[in-house]
C-alpha positions as CSV (number, residue, x, y, z in Angstrom):
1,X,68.6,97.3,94.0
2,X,67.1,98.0,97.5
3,X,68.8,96.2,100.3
4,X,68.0,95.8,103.7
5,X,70.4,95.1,106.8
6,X,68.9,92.9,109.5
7,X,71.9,93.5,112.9
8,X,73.6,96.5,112.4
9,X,75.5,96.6,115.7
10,X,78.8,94.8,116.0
11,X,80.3,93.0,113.1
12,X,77.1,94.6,111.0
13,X,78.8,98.0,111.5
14,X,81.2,96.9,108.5
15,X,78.2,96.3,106.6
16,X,76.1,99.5,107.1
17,X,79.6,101.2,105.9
18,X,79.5,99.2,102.5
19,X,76.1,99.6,101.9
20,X,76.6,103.1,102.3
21,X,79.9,102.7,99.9
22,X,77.4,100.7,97.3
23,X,75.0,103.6,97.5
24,X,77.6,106.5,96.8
25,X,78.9,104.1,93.9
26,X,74.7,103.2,92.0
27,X,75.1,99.3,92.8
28,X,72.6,99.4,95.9
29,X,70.2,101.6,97.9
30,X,70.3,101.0,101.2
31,X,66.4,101.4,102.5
32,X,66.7,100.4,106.6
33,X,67.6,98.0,109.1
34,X,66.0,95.6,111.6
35,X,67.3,95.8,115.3
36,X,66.2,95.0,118.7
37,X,68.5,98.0,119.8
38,X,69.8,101.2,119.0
39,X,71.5,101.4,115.9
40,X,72.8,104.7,116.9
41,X,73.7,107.7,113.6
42,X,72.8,104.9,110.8
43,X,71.3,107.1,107.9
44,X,67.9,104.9,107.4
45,X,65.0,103.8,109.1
46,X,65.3,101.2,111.6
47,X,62.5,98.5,112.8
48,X,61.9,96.0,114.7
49,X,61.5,93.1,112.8
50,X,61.9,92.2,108.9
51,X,58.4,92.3,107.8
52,X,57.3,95.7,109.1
53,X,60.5,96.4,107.3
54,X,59.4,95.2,104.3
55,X,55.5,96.2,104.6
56,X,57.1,100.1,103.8
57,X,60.5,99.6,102.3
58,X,60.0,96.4,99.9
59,X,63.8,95.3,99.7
60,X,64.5,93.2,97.2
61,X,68.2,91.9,98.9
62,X,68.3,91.1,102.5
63,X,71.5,90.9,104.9
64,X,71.4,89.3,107.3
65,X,74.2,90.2,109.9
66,X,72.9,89.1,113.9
67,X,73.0,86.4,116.3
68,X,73.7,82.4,114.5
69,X,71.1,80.9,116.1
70,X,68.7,83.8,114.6
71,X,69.5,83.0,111.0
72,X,67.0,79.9,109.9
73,X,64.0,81.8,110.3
74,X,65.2,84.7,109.1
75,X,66.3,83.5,106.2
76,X,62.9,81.5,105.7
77,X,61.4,85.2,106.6
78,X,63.1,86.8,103.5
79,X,62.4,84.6,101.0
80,X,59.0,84.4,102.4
81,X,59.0,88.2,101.1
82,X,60.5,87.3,97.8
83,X,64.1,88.6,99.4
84,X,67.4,86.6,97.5
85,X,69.7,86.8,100.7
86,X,73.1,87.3,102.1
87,X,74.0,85.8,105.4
88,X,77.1,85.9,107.2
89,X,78.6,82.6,108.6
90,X,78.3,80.2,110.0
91,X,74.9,80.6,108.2
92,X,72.8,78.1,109.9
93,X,74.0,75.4,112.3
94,X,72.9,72.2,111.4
95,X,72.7,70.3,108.1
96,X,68.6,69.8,108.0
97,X,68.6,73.5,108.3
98,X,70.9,73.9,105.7
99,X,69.0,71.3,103.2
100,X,65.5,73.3,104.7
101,X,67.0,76.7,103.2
102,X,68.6,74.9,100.5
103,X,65.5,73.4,99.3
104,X,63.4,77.0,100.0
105,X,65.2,78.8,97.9
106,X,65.0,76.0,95.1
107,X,61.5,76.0,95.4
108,X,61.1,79.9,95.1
109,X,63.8,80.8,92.9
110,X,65.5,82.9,94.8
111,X,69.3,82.2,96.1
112,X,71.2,82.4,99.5
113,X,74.9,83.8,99.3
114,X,77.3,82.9,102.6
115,X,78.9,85.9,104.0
116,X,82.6,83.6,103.1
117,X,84.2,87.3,102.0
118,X,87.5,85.8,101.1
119,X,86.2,83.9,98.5
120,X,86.0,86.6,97.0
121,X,89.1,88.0,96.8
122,X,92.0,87.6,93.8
123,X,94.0,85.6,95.5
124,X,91.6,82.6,96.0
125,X,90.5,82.8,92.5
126,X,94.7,82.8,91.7
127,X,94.9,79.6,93.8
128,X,92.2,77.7,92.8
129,X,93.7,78.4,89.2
130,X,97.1,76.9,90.1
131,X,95.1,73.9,91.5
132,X,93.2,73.6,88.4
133,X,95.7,74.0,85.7
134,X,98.1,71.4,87.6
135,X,101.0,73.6,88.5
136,X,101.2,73.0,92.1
137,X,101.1,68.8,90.9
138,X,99.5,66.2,93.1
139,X,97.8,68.1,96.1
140,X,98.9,65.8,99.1
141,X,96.9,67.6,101.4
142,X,95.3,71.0,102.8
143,X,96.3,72.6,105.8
144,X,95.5,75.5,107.6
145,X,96.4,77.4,111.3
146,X,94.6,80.5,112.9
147,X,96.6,81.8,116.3
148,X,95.5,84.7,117.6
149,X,95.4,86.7,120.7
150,X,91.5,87.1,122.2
151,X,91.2,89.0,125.4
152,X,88.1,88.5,128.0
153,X,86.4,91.5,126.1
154,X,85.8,89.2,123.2
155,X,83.7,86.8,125.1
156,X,81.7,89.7,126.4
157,X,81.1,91.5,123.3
158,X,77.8,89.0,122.7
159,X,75.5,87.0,124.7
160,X,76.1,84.3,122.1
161,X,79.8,84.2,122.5
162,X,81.6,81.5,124.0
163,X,78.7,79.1,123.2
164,X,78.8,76.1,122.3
165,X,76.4,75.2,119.2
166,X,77.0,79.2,117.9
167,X,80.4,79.8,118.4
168,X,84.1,78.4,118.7
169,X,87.0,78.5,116.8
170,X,86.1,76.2,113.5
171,X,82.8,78.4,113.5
172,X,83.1,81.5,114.0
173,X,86.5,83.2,114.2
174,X,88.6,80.9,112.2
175,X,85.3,80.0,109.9
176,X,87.0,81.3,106.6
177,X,90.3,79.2,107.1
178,X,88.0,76.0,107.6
179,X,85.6,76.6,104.9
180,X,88.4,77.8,102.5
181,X,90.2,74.4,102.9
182,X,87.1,72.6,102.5
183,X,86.8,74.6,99.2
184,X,90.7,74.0,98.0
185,X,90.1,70.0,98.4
186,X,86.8,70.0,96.7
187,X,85.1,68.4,99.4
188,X,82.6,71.3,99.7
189,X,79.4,70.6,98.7
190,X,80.0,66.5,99.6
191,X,78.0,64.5,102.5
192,X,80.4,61.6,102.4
193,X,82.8,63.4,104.6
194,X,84.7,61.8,107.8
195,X,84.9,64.3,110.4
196,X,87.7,63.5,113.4
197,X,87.6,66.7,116.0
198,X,89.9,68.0,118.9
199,X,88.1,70.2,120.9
200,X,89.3,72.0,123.8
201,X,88.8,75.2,126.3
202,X,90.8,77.3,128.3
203,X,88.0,79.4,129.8
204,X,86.2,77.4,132.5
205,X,83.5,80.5,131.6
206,X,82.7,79.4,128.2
207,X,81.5,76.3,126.6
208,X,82.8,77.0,122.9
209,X,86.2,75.4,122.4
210,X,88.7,78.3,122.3
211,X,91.5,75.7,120.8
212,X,90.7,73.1,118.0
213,X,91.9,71.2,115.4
214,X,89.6,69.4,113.0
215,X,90.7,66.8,110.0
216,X,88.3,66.2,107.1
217,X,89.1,63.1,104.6
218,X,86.6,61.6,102.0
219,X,87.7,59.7,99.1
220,X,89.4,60.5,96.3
221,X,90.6,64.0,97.9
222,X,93.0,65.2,100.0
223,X,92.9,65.5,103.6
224,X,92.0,68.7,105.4
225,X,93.4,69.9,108.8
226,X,92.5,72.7,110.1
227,X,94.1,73.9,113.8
228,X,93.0,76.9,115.4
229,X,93.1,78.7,119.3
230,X,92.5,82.0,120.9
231,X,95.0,81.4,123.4
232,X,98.4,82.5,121.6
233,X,101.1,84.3,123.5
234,X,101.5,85.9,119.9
235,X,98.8,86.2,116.9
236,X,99.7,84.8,113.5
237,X,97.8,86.1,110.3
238,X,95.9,83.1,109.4
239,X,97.0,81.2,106.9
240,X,96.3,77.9,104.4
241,X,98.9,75.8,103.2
242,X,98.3,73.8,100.1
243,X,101.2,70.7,99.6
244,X,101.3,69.9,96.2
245,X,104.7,67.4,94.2
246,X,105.8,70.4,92.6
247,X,105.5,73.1,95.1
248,X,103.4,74.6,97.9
249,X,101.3,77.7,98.1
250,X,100.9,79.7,100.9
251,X,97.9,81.7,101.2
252,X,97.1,84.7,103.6
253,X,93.9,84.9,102.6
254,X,92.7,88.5,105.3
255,X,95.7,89.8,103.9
256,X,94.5,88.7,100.3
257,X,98.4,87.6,99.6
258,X,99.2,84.7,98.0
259,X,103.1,82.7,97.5
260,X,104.4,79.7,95.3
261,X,107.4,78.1,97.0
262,X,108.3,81.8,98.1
263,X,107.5,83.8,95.0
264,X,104.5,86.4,95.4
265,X,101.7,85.9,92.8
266,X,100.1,88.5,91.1
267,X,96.3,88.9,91.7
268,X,93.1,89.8,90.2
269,X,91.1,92.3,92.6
270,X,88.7,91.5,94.8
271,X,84.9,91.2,94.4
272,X,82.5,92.6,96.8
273,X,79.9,89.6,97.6
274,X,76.9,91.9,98.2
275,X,78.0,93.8,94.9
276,X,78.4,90.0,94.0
277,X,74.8,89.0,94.7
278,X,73.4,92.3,92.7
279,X,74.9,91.5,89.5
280,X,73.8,87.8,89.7
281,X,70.4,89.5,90.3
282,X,70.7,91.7,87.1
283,X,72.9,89.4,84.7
284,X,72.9,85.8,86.2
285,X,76.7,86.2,87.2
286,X,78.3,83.4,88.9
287,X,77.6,83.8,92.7
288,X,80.8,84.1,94.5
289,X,79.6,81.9,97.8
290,X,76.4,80.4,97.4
291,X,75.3,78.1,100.0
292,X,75.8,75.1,98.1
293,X,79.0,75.3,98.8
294,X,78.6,75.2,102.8
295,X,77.5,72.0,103.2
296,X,81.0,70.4,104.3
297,X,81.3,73.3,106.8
298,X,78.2,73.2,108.1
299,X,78.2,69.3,109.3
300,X,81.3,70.3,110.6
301,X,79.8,73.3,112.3
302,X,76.9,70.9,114.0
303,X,79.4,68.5,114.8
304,X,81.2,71.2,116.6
305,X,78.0,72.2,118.8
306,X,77.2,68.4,120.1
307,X,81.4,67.3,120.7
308,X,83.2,67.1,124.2
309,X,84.4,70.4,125.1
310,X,87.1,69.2,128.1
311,X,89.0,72.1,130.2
312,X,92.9,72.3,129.7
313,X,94.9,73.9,132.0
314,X,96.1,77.0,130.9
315,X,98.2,80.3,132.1
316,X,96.5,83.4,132.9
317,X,98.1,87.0,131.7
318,X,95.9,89.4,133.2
319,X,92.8,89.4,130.6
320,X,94.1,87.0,128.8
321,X,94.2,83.1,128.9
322,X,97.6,81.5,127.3
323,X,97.8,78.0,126.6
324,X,102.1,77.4,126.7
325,X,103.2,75.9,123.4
326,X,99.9,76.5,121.3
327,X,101.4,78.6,118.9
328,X,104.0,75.9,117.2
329,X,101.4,73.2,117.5
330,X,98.9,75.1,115.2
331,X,101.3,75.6,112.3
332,X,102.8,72.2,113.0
333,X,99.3,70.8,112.4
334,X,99.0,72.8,109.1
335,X,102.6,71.9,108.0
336,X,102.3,68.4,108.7
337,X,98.8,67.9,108.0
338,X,98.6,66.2,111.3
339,X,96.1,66.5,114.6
340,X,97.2,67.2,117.9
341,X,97.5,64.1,119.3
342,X,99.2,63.2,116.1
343,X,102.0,65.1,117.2
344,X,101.9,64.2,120.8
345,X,100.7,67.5,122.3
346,X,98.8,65.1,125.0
347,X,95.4,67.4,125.1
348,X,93.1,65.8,127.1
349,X,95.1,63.3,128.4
């Protein structure tokens, strides 16, 4: 299968390295990437756009791994050149792009994975399992927390960074812990959802929130919380809590690790979702995170870009920015499946 990476700087680095894995291994070939810059010792052609690309190379797989606000048209572009795709997340920013692509690939038979790479891995498959088979009982509610520690390299990494409508907590950084919950309550692929949003910055030089919390209800499920910030005195490995009658799982899902009221679970390993995308390609396999199941996390996304960002006060630590008593609040929200005023943090106040 001939694959081509479009952004293969930055995060797209990790990709070039499992295309070149996927190569050594007969899954893929990896034919060239599209940058506007230097791509430095990557082992293929490089252009500057996807359809000179394609007028030489004819990829049948493209991946598409640059700037948010890029991905509509390229996406459009690829299937235009008869290109299934994989796109990293957030994958497009607003829902009438989403149901444009959605409907695009419909109408040209041709399918759009989400970069979402932990759904692929055993433990999520474990835990959806336990959900399924009714051993964790009623599921009273989803939480999760991401707390890390983001220096003022990280905002100067990309022009896009730190801006509002492309990047914040909920979209970018903590994207899998959002979009996993979403998934766990089965409220994925729904457009009844009630969105309630806490938004907040630390950094009067961005517009992003650094600090969020987000709860998602619809009927019939159970609530999602989702609480999130950059400005930890410590980082915490993120983490979703599922509260169920008869027990609760904890799930680490970058650490692929998964507990049931303190006992590890065994898991299956994980699937690759470009390796994914091939073999749905070749045998109609189940894709692993199609876009369908985005739509939740991309009108929370858009919702994100249009909110009230307001500035909190907040300590400086020489390149770093630490808001004092973030880090218990996060996992308080997850624990108690409660937002930050909720639990009388104040924020905005």
């Amino acid at each position: 299968m001939r694959v081509a990476l479009v952004g293969a700087r930055g995060h797209g680095a990790r990709h070039v390295e499992n295309l070149l894995r996927l190569g050594h291994d007969g899954v893929a070939t990896f034919v060239g990437v599209v940058d506007v810059a230097d791509v430095g010792d990557v082992p293929v052609p490089s252009y500057p756009d996807l359809p000179s690309l394609a007028a030489e190379l004819h990829p049948e797989v493209v991946l598409i791994s640059s700037p948010p606000s890029t991905h509509r048209d390229l996406v459009l572009d690829a299937f235009e050149l008869g290109c299934d795709v994989l796109v990293e997340k957030p994958a497009l920013l607003s829902v009438a792009d989403y149901e444009e692509i959605a409907a695009a690939a419909v109408k040209r038979g041709l399918v759009c994975q989400v970069g979402f790479q932990s759904q692929g891995t055993g433990s999520y498959r474990r835990l959806c399992s336990l959900i399924g088979s009714g051993a964790l009982g009623d599921i009273s509610g989803i939480g999760a927390a991401g707390r890390w520690v983001r220096t003022d390299s990280y905002y100067e990494r990309a022009t896009w960074a730190g801006r509002q409508g492309e990047d914040g907590t909920l979209v970018n950084p903590f994207a899998h812990a959002l979009q996993n919950a979403l998934l766990l309550a089965d409220v994925e692929e729904r457009s009844d959802i009630t969105v309630e949003l806490e938004l907040f910055r630390c950094r009067d030089t961005i517009t992003a929130d650094d600090t969020a919390c987000v709860r998602v209800t619809a009927d019939g499920v159970p609530p999602v919380v989702v609480a999130t910030t950059l400005c930890a005195s410590t980082s915490l490995p993120p983490v979703v809590l599922v509260h169920g009658s008869l027990g609760q799982a904890v799930w680490w899902y970058d650490d692929d690790r998964l507990t049931v009221n303190d006992h590890k679970m065994a898991v299956p390993p994980p699937v690759d979702l470009l390796e994914n995308l091939i073999r749905h390609r070749q045998t109609g396999a189940p894709l692993v995170a199609p876009l369908a199941a985005a739509r939740a996390f991309t009108s929370v996304v858009e919702q994100c870009g249009k909110a009230d960002v307001p500035l909190l006060p907040a300590r400086r630590m020489g390149d770093r920015v630490i808001l004092d008593g973030i880090d218990e609040v996060v996992v308080r929200a997850a624990e108690k499946i409660a937002t930050f005023d909720e639990l009388g943090c104040g924020f905005g106040r």
